[in-house]
C-alpha positions in Angstrom: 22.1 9.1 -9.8 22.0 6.5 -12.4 24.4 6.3 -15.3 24.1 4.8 -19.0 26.9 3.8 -21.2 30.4 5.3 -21.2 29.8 8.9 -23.7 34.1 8.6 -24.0 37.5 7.5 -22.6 39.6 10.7 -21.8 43.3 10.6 -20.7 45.1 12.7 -18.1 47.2 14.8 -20.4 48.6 17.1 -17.6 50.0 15.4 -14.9 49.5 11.7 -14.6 48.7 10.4 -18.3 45.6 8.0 -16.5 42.6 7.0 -18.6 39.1 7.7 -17.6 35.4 7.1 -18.8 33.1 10.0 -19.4 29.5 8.7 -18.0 26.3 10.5 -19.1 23.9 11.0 -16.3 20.4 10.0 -16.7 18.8 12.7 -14.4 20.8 15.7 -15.6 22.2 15.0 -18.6 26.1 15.8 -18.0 29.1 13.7 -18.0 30.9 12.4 -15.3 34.0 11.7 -14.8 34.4 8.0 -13.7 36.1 7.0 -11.0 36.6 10.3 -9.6 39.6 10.6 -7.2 38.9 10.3 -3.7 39.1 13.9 -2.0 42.8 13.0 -0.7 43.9 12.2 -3.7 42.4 14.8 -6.2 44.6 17.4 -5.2 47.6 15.8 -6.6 46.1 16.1 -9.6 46.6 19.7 -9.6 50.5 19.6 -8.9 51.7 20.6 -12.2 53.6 23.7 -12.9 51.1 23.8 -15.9 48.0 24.4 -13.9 47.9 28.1 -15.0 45.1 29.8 -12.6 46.8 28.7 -10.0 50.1 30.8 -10.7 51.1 34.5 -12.4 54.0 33.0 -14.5 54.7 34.1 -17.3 57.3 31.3 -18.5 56.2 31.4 -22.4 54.2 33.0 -25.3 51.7 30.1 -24.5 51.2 31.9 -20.9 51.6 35.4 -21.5 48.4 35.0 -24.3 46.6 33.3 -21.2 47.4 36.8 -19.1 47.0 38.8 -22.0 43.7 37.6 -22.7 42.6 37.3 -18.9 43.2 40.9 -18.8 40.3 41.4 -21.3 38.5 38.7 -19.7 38.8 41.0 -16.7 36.8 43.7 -18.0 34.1 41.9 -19.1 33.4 39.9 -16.2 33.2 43.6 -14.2 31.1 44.9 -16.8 28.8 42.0 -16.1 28.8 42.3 -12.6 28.0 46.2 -12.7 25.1 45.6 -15.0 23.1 44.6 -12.3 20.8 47.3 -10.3 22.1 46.5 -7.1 22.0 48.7 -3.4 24.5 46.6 -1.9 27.2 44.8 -3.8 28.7 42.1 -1.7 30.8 39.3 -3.8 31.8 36.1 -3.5 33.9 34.3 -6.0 34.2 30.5 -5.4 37.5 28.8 -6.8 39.3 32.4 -7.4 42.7 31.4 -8.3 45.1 34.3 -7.9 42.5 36.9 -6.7 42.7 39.2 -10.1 38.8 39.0 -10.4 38.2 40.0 -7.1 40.9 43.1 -7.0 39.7 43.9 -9.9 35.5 44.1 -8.5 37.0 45.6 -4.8 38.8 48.2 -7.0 35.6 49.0 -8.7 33.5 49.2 -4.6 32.7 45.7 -4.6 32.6 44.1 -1.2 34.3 41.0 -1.7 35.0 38.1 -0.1 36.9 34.4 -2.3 37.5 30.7 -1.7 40.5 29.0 -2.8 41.6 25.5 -1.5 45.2 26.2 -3.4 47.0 27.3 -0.6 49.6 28.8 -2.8 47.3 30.6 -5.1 45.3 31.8 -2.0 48.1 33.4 -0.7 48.5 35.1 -4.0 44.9 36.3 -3.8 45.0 37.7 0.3 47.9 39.5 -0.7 45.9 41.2 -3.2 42.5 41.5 -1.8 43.8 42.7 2.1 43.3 39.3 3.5 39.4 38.1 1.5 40.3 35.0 0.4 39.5 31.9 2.4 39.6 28.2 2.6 37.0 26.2 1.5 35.2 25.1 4.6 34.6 28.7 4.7 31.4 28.2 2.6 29.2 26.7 5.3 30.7 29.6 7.7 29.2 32.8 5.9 25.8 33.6 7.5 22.8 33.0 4.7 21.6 35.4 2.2 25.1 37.7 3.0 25.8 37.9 -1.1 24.2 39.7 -4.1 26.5 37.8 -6.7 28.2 34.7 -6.5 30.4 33.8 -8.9 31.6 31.2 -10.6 34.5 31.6 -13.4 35.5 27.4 -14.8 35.0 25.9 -11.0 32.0 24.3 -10.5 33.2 21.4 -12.8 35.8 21.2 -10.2 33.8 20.7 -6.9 32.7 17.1 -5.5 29.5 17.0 -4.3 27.7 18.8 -7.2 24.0 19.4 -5.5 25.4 20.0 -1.7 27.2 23.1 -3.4 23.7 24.4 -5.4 22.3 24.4 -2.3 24.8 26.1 -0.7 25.1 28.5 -3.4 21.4 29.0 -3.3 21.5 29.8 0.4 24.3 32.7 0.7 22.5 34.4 -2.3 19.8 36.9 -0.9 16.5 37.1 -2.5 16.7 37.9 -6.0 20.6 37.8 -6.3 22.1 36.4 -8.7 24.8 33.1 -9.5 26.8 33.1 -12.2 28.4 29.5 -13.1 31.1 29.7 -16.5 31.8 26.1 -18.0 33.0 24.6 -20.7 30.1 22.9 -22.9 30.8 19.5 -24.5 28.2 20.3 -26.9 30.1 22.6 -28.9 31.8 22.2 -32.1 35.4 22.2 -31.0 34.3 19.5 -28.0 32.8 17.3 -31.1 36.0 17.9 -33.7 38.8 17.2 -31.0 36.6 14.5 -28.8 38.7 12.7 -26.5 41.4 15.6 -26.8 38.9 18.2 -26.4 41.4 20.0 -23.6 38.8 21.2 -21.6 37.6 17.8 -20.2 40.3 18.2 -18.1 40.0 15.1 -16.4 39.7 14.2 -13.7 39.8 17.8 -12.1 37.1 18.1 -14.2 34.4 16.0 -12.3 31.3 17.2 -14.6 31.2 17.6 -17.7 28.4 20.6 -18.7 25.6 20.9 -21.5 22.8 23.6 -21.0 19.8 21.2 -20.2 21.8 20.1 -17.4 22.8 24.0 -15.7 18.6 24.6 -16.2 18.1 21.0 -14.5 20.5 22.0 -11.0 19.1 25.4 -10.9 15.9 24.5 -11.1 16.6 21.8 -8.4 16.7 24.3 -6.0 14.4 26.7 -7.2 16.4 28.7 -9.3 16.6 29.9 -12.9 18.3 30.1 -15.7 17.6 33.8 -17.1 20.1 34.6 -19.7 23.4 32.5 -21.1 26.6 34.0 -22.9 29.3 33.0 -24.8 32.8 33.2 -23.6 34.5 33.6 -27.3 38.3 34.0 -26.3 37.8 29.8 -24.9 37.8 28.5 -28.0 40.6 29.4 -29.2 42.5 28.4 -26.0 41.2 25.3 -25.3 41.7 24.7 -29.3 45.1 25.2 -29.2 45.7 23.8 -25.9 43.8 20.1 -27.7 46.2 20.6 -31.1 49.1 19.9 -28.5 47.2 16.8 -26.7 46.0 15.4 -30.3 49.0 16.1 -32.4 52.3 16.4 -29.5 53.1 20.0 -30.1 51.1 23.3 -30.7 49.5 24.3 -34.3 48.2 28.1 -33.7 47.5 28.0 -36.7 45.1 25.4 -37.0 43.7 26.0 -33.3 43.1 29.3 -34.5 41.1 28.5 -36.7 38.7 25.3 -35.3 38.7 28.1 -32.1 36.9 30.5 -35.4 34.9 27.9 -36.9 33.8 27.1 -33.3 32.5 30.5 -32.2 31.1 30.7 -36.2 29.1 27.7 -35.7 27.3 28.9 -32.6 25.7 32.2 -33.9 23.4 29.6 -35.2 23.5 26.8 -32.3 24.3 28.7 -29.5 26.6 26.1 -28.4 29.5 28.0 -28.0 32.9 26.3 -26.3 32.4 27.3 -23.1 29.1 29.8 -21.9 28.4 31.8 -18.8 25.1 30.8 -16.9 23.4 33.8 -15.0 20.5 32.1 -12.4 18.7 34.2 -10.6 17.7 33.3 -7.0 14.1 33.5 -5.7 
């Protein structure tokens, strides 16, 4: 892949305050994250008590909003899920945290099966999906076409090796199902007003950094396609307070309130909201 000037310089605001360059790539047109932690170190950038999909806490107002709102999240993602005419509905969700998507889709007579390489939040998730949840060398272990929907909920910006895991996607999909990838989009308004505080670059557990040119570009890379894209309204807000804190030291509801507003205003025209759900069909 080759790479053209640095787009920005992003900090670790979470866990180990480290500076990083966001590099535009040529053939796809997102961002990466540059270096990117070697796969024995990256998971110590996840050891904060502040990584929130990786626990149920409910320590502050900050958290119980996140679960609050996750509840309603909840619905809509299962509403999505059962708009599709299916026969068989067999799940996956990739990167499933604590396992309340899933319980809430076996619940609702979803087969389902999750990966999670947090070993705490994956025991979280067996004990509420009777055992489901798995590690991540898992993937190459399911038997192809074995899933109607895969799903992706703010992971695949997580996961090294960014083609080997389209094309593993694309394989445990059968004919016609369908792969839905949510990610933030640095194209948005609130990614251009906070810029390098922008909270959902997340680096460097954030590898990639997603516009909608390059989601078309990977499916398409393995003969997928892009057939419909939603917004995901509730992330603006969050990830706009959430950037008030890294920009100004401290929280402004307030005013992350409303650049989360202006945000979702802005893209009923551009369709760039703050983050937007990708729904590829397989061939």
């Amino acid at each position: 892949m080759k790479n053209n000037a640095p787009y920005l310089i992003v900090k670790d605001h979470s866990v180990s305050s480290e500076t990083f360059k966001l590099i535009q790539n040529n053939e796809y047109g997102f961002l990466e994250t540059i270096p990117q932690p070697s796969s024995e170190k990256l998971p110590d950038y996840y050891k904060s008590e502040d990584y929130i999909s990786h626990t149920d806490t409910r320590r502050n107002l900050f958290e119980k909003v996140y679960h609050f709102i996750r509840k309603i999240s909840l619905k809509k993602k299962l509403k999505l899920i059962n708009s599709f005419s299916l026969k068989d509905k067999n799940l996956l969700d990739v990167g499933c945290g604590t396992g309340d998507f899933l319980q809430t889709a076996k619940q609702n007579n979803w087969t389902v099966s999750g990966i999670e390489p947090d070993e705490k939040a994956r025991e979280i998730s067996n004990r509420k999906t009777n055992n489901s949840v798995f590690k991540i060398e898992q993937l190459l272990k399911f038997e192809s076409a074995s899933f109607d929907v895969i799903t992706l909920w703010h992971v695949l910006e997580h996961l090294p090796n960014l083609e080997d895991h389209i094309t593993v996607f694309k394989k445990l999909l059968k004919p016609n199902g369908t792969l839905i990838i949510a990610v933030p989009n640095y194209k948005s308004y609130d990614a251009k007003y906070y810029k390098e505080f922008w909270a959902a670059y997340d680096v460097p557990r954030h590898l990639w950094h997603f516009n909608k040119r390059s989601i078309s570009k990977l499916a398409l890379k393995v003969s997928m396609e892009v057939i419909k894209i939603k917004p995901m309204l509730f992330d603006a807000f969050y990830v706009s307070l959430l950037s008030e804190k890294y920009k100004h030291g401290k929280m402004n509801p307030i005013k992350g309130f409303w650049i989360g507003l202006l945000s979702n205003l802005k893209a009923i025209k551009s369709k760039e909201g703050s983050s937007l759900i990708y729904i590829i069909k397989n061939s």
